[in-house]
C-alpha positions in Angstrom: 0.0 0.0 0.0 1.3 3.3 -0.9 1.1 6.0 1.5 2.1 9.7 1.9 4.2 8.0 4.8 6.2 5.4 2.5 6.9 8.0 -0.3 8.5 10.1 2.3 10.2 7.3 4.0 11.9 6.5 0.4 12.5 10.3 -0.2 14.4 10.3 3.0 16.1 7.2 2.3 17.7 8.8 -0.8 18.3 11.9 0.8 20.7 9.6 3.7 22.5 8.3 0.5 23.0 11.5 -1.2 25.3 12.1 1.8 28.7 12.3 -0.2 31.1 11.1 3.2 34.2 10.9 0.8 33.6 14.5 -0.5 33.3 16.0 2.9 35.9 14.1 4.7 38.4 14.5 1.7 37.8 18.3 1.1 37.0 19.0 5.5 39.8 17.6 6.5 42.5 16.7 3.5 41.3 20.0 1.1 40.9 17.3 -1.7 38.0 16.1 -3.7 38.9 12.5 -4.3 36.7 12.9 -7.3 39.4 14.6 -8.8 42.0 12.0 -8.6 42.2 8.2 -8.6 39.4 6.7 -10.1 36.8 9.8 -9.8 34.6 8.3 -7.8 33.2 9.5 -4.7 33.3 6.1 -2.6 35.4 4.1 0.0 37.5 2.6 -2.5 38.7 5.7 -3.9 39.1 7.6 -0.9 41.6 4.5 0.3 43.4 5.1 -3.0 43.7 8.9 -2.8 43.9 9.3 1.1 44.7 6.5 2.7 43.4 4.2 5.4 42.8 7.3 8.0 40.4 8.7 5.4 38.9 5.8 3.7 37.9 3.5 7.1 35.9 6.5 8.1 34.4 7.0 4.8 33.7 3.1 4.5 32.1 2.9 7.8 29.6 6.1 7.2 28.9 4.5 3.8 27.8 1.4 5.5 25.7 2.8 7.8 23.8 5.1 5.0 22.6 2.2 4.0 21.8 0.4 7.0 19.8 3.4 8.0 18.1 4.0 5.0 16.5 0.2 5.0 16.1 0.2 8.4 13.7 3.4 8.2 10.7 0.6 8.0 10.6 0.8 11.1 8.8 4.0 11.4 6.5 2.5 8.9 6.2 -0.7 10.3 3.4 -3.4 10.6 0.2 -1.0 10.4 1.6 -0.6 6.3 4.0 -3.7 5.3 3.0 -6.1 7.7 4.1 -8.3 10.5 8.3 -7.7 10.7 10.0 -10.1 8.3 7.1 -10.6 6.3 7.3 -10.6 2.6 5.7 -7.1 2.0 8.1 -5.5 5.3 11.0 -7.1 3.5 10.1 -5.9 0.2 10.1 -2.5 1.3 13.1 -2.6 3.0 14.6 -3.7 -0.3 13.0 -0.6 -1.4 14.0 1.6 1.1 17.6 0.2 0.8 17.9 0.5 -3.3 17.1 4.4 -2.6 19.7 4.8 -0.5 22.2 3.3 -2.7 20.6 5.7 -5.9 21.4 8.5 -3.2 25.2 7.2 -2.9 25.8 6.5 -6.8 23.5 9.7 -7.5 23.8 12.4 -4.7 21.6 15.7 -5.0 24.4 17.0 -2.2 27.4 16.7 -5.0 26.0 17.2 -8.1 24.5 13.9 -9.0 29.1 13.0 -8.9 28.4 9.8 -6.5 30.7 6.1 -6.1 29.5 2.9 -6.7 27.8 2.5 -3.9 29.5 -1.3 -3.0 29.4 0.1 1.3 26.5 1.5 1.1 24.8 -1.8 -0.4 26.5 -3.9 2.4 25.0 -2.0 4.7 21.5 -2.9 2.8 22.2 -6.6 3.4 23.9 -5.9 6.8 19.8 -4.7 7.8 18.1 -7.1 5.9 20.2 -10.7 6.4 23.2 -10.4 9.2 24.7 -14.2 8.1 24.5 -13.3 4.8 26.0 -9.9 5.2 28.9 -11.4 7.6 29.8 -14.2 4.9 30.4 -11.2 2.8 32.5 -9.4 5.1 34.6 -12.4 5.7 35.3 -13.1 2.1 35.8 -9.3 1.4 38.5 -9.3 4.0 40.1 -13.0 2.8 40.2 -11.3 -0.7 41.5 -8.1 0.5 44.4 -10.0 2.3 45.7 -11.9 -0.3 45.5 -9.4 -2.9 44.8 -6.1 -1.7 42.3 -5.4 -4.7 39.5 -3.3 -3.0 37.5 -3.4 -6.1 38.4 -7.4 -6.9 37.3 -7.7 -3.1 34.3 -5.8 -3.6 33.4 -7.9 -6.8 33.5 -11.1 -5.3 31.7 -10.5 -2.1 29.0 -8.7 -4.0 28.7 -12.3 -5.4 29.4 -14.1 -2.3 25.7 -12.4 -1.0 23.7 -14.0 -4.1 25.5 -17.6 -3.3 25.0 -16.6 0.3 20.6 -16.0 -0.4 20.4 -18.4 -2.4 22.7 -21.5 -1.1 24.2 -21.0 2.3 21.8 -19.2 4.3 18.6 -20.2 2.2 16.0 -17.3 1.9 12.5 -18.3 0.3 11.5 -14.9 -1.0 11.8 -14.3 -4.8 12.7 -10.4 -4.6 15.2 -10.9 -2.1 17.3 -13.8 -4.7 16.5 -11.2 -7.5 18.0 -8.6 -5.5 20.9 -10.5 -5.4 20.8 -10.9 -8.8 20.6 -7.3 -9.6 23.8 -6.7 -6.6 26.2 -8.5 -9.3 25.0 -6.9 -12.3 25.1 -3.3 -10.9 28.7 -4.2 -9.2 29.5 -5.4 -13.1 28.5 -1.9 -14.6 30.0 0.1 -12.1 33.4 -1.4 -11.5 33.2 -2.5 -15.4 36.7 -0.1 -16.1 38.3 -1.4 -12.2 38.0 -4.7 -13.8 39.5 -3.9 -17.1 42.4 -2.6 -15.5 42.2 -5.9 -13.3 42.8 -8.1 -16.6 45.5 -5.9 -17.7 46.8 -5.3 -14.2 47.1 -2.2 -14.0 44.5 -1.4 -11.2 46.1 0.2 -7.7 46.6 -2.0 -4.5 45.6 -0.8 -1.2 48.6 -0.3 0.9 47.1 -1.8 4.1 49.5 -1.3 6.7 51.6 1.9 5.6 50.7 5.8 6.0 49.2 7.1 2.4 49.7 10.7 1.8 47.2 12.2 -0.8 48.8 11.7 -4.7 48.0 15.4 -5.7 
């Protein structure tokens, strides 16, 4: 059921995604719009690449929670609208709630429409709407990470790790959450789609994760 209540809910949900962390951090506290250097994106990933750890954990972590406070904004809605917690319909429109968000990160209003790929912000989708799921992630992330210390190849295969994850490990029976998976690995395909053809030519930058990064400018 569509209300006056559940537009605004979405509207807000956007608006928390059009919060562009790496563009504040970066120019509040470095002078620097990462979207100037690297790979011009306005994300975690980027902000690593350009800043460093001390810039991008922060700007990783706020990501994350955009989006786990966008989708959990059913709340206020609640049963009266979707239904009991957990049902289908109260999932479904945390889905919804969640995918506005992450139109917010890849498409602030905040930064001139100059978002990232919105990879943090969708984990903190799943982290609302299945914790094992969103864990499983996290762990292959960081076992990627490790060995290769590819944020985007990290990013790409957990992003596929939560579909397997739905659809195999921790079994969910609700179409729209499996074809949300789905859609996770084709909008991680199109927006890291030139990370990964510098990944097949080698050419894309490793994360330095235990040294001090000063800004390439």
């Amino acid at each position: 059921m569509i209300t006056v209540s559940s537009i605004s809910m979405l509207i807000l949900a956007y608006l928390c995604g059009s919060i562009p962390t790496a563009v504040w951090i970066g120019l509040a506290f470095y002078g620097v719009d990462v979207r100037e250097y690297g790979s011009g994106n306005a994300g975690a990933t980027n902000t690593f690449r350009v800043l460093g750890k001390k810039a991008g954990i922060p700007v990783m972590l706020l990501d994350i929670l955009k989006g786990w406070t966008a989708t959990n904004l059913a709340y206020f809605i609640g049963v009266t609208t979707t239904g009991a917690y957990n049902s289908t319909a109260y999932i479904n429109y945390e889905l919804a709630l969640g995918i506005a968000a992450v139109m917010g990160h890849l498409f602030p209003i905040f930064a001139g429409f100059r978002g990232g790929k919105g990879v943090a912000t969708l984990f903190g989708m799943v982290l609302a709407i299945n914790l094992h799921a969103a864990l499983l992630c996290v762990a292959v992330f960081i076992i990627v990470l490790l060995i290769t210390r590819y944020v985007s190849l990290s990013s790409i295969i957990a992003g596929f790790t939560y579909l397997l994850g739905v659809t195999f490990v921790f079994p969910v029976y609700i179409k729209s959450v499996i074809i949300y998976g789905m859609c996770i690995c084709a909008l991680i395909l199109v927006t890291h789609q030139k990370n990964i053809e510098r990944l097949l030519k080698g050419k894309e930058s490793r994360v330095n994760l235990f040294k001090k990064k000063s800004p390439d400018i």
